[in-house]
N, C-alpha and C positions, 0 to 999 in steps of 0.2 A: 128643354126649356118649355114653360107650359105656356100655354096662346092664351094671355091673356092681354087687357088694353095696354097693361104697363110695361108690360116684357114685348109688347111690339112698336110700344114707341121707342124705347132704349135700344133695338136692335129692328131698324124701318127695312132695311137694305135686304136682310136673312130672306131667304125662299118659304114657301109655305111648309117645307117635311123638315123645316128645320125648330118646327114649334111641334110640340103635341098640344093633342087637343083634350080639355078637361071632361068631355062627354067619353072619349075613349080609355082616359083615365078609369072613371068611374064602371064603364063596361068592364073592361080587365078585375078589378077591385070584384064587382060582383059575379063573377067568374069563378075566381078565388075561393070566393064565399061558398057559395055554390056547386063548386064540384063535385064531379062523382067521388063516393068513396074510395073506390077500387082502383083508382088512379090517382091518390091524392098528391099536390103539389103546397110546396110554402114559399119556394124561392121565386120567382117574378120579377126580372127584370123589364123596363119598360122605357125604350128609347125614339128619339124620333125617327121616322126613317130614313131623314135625310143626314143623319150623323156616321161620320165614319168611325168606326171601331172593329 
């Protein structure tokens, strides 16, 4: 779930690792972008930490 005003009014109760945050988003995203050659990645998944899986 992304942290933003509407997804924490709909869910008040959730702990804070149960949102991501859209600046970490965006970090990862330009990571991606970014990367060394030599180690190239496509797949990214990107959860909150506080979710179980």
């Amino acid at each position: 779930m992304i942290d933003l005003e509407w997804t924490r009014k709909r869910w008040p109760d959730r702990p804070d690792d149960f949102f991501i945050k859209p600046r970490a988003i965006a970090d990862e995203i330009w990571h991606v972008v970014h990367q060394d050659r030599s180690a190239w990645s496509f797949n990214v998944e990107l959860r909150p930490f506080g979710e179980a899986w």
